[in-house]
C-alpha positions in Angstrom: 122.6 16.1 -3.1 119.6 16.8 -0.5 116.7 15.1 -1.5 113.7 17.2 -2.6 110.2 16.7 -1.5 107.6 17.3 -3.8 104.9 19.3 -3.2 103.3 18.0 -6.2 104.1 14.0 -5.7 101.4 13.0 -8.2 102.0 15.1 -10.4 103.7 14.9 -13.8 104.1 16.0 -17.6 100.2 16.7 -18.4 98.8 14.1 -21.0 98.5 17.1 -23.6 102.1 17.4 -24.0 102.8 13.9 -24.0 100.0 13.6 -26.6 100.9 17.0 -28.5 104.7 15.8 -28.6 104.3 11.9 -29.5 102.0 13.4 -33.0 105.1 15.4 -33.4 107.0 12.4 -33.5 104.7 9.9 -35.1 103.8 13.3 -38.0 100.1 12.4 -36.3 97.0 15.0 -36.8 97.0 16.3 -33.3 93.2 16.3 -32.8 94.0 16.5 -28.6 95.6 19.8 -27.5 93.2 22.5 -27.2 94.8 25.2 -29.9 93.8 26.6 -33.4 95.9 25.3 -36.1 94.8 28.7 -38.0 95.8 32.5 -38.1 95.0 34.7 -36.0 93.0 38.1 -37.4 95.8 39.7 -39.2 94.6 43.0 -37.5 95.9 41.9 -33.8 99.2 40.9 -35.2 99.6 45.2 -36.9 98.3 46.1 -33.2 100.8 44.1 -31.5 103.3 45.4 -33.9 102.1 48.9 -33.2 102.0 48.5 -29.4 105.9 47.3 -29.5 107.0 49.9 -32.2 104.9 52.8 -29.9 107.2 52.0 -26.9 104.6 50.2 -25.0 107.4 47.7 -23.6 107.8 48.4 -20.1 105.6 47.3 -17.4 101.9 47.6 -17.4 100.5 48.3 -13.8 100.0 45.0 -11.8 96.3 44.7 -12.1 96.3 45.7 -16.1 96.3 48.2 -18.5 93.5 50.7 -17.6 92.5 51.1 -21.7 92.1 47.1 -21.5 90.4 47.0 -18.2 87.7 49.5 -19.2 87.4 47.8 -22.9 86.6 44.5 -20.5 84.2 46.0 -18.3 82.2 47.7 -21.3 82.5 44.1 -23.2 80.9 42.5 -20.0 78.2 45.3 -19.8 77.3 44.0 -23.4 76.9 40.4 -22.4 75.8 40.4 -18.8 73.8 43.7 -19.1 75.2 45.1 -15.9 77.8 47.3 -14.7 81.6 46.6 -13.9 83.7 48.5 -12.1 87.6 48.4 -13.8 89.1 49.7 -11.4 88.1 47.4 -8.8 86.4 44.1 -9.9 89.0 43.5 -13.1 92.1 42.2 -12.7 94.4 41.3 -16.2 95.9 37.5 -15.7 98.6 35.7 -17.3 96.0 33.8 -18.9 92.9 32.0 -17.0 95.2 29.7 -15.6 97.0 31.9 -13.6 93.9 34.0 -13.1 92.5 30.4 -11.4 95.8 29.7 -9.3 96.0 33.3 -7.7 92.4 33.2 -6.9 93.1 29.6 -5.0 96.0 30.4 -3.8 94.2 34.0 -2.1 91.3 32.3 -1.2 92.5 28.9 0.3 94.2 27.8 3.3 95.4 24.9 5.3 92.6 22.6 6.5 90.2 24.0 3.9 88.1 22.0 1.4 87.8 23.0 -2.3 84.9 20.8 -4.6 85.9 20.2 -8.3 84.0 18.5 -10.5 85.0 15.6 -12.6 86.1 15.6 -15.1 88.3 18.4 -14.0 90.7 20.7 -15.9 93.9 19.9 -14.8 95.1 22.8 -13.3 92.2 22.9 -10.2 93.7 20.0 -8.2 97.5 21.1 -7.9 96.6 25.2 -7.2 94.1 23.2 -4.4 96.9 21.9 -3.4 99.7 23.9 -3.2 97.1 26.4 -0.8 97.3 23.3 1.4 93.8 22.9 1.1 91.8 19.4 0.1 90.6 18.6 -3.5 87.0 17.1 -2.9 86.4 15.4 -6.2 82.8 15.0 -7.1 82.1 13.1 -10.5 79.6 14.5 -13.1 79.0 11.1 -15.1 78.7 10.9 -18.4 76.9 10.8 -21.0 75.3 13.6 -19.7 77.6 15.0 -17.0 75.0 17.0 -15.3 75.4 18.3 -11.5 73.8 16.2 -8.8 73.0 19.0 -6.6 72.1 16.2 -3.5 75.5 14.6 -4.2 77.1 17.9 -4.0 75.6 18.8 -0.7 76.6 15.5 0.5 80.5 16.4 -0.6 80.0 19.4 1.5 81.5 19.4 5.1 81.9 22.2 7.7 85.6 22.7 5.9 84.1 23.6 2.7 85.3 27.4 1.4 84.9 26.9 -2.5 83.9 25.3 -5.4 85.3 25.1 -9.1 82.7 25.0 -11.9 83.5 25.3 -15.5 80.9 25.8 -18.2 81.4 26.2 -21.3 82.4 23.0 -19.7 86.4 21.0 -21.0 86.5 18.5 -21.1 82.5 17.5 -21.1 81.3 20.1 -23.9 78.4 20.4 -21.7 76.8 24.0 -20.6 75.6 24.7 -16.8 72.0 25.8 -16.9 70.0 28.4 -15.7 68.1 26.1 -12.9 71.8 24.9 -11.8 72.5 28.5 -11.0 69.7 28.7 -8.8 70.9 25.7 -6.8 74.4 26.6 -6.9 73.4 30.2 -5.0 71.5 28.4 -2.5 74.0 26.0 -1.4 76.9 29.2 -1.8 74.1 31.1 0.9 73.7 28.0 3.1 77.3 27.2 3.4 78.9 30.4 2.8 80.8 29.3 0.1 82.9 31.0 -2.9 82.4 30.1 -6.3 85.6 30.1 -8.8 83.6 29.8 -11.9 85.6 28.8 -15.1 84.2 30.6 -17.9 86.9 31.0 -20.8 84.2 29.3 -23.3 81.4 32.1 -22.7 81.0 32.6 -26.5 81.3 29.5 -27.8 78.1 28.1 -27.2 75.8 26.5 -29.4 72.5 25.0 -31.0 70.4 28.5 -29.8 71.8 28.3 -26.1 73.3 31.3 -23.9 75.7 30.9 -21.8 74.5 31.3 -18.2 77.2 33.3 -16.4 77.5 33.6 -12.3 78.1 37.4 -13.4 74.2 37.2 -14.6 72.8 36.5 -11.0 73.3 39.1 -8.7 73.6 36.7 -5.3 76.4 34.5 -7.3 77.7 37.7 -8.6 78.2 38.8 -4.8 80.6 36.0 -3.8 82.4 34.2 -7.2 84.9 35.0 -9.5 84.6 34.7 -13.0 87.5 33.7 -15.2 88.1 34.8 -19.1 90.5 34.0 -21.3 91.3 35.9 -24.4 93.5 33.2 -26.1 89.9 31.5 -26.3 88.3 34.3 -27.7 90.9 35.9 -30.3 92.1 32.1 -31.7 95.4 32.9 -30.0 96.1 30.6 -26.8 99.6 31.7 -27.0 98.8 35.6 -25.6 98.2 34.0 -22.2 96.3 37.1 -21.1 92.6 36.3 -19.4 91.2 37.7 -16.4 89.4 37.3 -13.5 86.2 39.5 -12.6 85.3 39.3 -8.6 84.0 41.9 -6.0 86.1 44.2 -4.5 86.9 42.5 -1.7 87.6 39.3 -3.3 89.6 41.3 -5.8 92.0 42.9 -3.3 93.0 40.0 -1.9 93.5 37.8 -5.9 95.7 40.8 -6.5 97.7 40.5 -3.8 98.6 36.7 -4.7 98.9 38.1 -8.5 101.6 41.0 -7.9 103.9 38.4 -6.4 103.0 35.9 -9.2 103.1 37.1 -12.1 103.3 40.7 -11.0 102.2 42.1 -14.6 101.3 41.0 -18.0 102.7 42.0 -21.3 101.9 45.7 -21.6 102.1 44.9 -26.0 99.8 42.5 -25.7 97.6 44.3 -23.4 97.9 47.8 -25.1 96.6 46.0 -28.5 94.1 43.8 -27.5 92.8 46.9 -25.9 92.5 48.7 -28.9 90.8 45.3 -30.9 88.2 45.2 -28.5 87.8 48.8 -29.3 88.3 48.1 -33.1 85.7 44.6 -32.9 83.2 45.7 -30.0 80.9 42.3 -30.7 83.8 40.2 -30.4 82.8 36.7 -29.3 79.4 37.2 -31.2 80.4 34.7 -34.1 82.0 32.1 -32.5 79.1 30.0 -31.7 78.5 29.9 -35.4 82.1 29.4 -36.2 82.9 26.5 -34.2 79.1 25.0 -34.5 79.7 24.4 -38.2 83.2 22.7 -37.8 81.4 20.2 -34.6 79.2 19.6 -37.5 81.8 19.2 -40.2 83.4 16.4 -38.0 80.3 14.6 -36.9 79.0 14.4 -40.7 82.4 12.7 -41.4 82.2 10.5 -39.0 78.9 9.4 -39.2 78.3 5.8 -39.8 82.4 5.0 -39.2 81.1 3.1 -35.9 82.4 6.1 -33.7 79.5 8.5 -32.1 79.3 11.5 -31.1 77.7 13.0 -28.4 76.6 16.3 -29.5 78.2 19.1 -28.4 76.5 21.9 -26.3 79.6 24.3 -25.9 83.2 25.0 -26.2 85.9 24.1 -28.6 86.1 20.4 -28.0 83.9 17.3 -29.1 83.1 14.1 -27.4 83.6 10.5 -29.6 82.3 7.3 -28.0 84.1 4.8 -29.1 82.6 1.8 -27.5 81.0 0.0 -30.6 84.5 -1.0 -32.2 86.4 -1.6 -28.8 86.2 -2.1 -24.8 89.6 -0.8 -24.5 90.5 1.1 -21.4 90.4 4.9 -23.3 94.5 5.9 -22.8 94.9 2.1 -24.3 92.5 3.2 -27.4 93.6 6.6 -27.7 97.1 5.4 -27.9 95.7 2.8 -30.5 94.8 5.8 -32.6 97.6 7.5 -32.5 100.3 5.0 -33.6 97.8 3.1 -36.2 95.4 5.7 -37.0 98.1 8.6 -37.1 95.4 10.8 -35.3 96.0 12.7 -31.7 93.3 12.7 -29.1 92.7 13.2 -25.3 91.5 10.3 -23.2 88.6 11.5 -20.7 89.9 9.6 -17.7 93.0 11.4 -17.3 90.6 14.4 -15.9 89.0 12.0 -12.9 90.0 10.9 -10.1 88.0 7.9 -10.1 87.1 7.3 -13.6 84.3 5.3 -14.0 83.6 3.0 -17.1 83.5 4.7 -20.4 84.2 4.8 -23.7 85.2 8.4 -24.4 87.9 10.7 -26.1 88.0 14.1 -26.4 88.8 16.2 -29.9 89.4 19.6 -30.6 87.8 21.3 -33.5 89.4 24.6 -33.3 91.3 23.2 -36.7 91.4 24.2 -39.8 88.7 22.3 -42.2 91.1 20.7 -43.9 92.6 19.5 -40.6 89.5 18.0 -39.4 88.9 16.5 -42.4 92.2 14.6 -42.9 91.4 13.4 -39.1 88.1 12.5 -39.6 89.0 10.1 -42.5 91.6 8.6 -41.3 89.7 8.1 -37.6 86.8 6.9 -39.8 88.7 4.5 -42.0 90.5 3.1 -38.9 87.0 2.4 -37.2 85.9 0.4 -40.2 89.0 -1.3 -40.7 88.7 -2.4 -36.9 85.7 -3.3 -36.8 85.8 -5.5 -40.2 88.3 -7.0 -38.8 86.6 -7.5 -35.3 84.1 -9.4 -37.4 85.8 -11.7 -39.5 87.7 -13.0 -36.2 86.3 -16.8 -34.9 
């Protein structure tokens, strides 16, 4: 048999399907993949139903529905208070990851430069790669994991086409502010760079914050393309239908690296979440609230366990430091938790390059209360356990 070179050598089964599939096995609370254990709004499901039943099973055109385009251009009118053109800026993804890969893969060639910032959802690297472009990793470190804007100018070179930012930021929790958007355009001007800005958390912010949006500055708005995601928004990560909002001619050339992708999304899915926006035109409003109270939740049950928790400033994930009970490399610890603790988490270092030293996993908190709760205690009871027993060792 000829032998097959990779194209992805370092690449191999992502660490939330190893993690998602050994709670499976070990009947662990899986506190580390990033979906709702919940229902979704009973509503979708009739409009899904209806779509189907309606005959809306063929394809949809290849850059989306026109009813859902439009219901995502006024939804973005509401939030960034300007106007979108559906036709033209809107293109309907199978979910932000494709919408991610596409706009790599149209954007970036061979010899080109792309910065990511660690830690770095896992999908950047590999769609950097595959344009046959270089990764520039550039680390945000923790606890804070703010952006050095003189270490980024440093990572800059004269091969530099794009950068990756993500805020509502996963794996960090941590929001982009309104001053980084200000140095973000003036490096994009000075280099003539293109922003891919991850933005799938927009609602689910907290603690009075907004969510600052490339979209909202017009000279950012100009040269970047913003990713959604409504499997964040809805509670449904299985849709897989986002988008990706860009000028027009940014938009021209993502679509044509999408027709020959994916081509077209699920015209059901499309047709009813079309009508929900329509149905639910504040969507998104409450899930600051929602997902605020159940970070809260978790850090009041884990309070005084020995584990800490940074707090939060956005998305569906939370931060526990666990270096007061152990030193233990964090894939060491996390497996630690998951065979003796019976609890599923995500180590941070799998999203570096170059890790440096810390003491962090990440959780997810789109769960049900009672999930979180059953976690909580048994993470809690675990970290005093450990730590008695840390103690009463000579």
């Amino acid at each position: 048999m000829r032998t097959i070179r990779s194209k992805l050598p370092r690449v191999g089964t992502t660490i939330f399907t190893v993690m998602s599939r050994r709670a499976r096995e070990l009947d662990a609370i899986n506190l580390g993949q990033g979906f709702p254990d919940y229902d979704i709004d009973p509503r979708l499901t009739e409009l899904v139903q209806e779509a189907m039943r309606a005959g809306h099973n063929q394809y949809a055109p290849m850059p989306g529905m026109p009813q859902l385009r439009e219901a995502i251009a006024h939804k973005l009118a509401g939030s960034y208070r300007q106007a979108f053109d559906p036709e033209l800026e809107i293109t309907v993804t199978l979910g932000a990851t494709e919408a991610i890969f596409s706009a790599v893969q149209a954007l970036l060639g061979s010899g080109d430069e792309a910065l990511v910032f660690d830690p770095a959802y896992d999908s950047y690297a590999p769609a950097i790669e595959l344009a046959g472009a270089h990764c520039v990793h550039v680390p945000l470190e923790p606890p804070q994991f703010r952006y050095d804007w003189q270490r980024i100018e440093t990572a800059c070179s004269e091969h530099t086409r794009l950068l990756i930012i993500n805020s509502p930021h996963n794996p960090a929790c941590s929001c982009i502010g309104a001053e980084d958007l200000v140095h973000l355009a003036e490096l994009a001007r000075r280099r003539d760079l293109t922003i891919i800005s991850d933005e799938v958390y927009e609602h689910i912010v907290f603690d009075g914050r907004v969510h600052h949006s490339v979209l909202s500055l017009p000279e950012l708005r100009a040269r970047s393309v913003a990713i959604y995601s409504f499997g964040k928004t809805l509670h449904a990560t299985g849709l897989r239908v986002g988008y990706a909002v860009a000028p027009p001619e940014l938009t021209a050339e993502i679509r044509k690296v999408h027709q020959y992708n994916t081509f077209t999304i699920a015209t059901a899915l499309q047709w009813a979440i079309a009508r929900y926006l329509t149905e639910h035109p504040g969507i998104g409003g409450e899930l600051g609230a929602f997902f605020g109270a159940k970070r809260d939740r978790l850090s009041a049950a884990l309070s005084g366990s020995g584990l800490t928790l940074p707090r939060a400033e956005g998305s569906f994930f939370q931060l526990i430091d666990y270096g007061r009970i152990s030193s233990a490399r964090d894939t060491d610890f996390a497996d630690e938790l998951l065979t003796h603790a019976g609890v599923a988490t995500i180590p941070l270092s799998v999203f570096y390059q170059q890790p440096p030293p810390m003491t962090l996993l990440r959780l997810c908190i789109a769960k049900r209360d009672d999930t979180l709760d059953a976690g909580a205690a048994r993470l809690a009871a675990y970290a005093r356990d450990r730590r008695t027993r840390a103690e009463a060792s000579p």
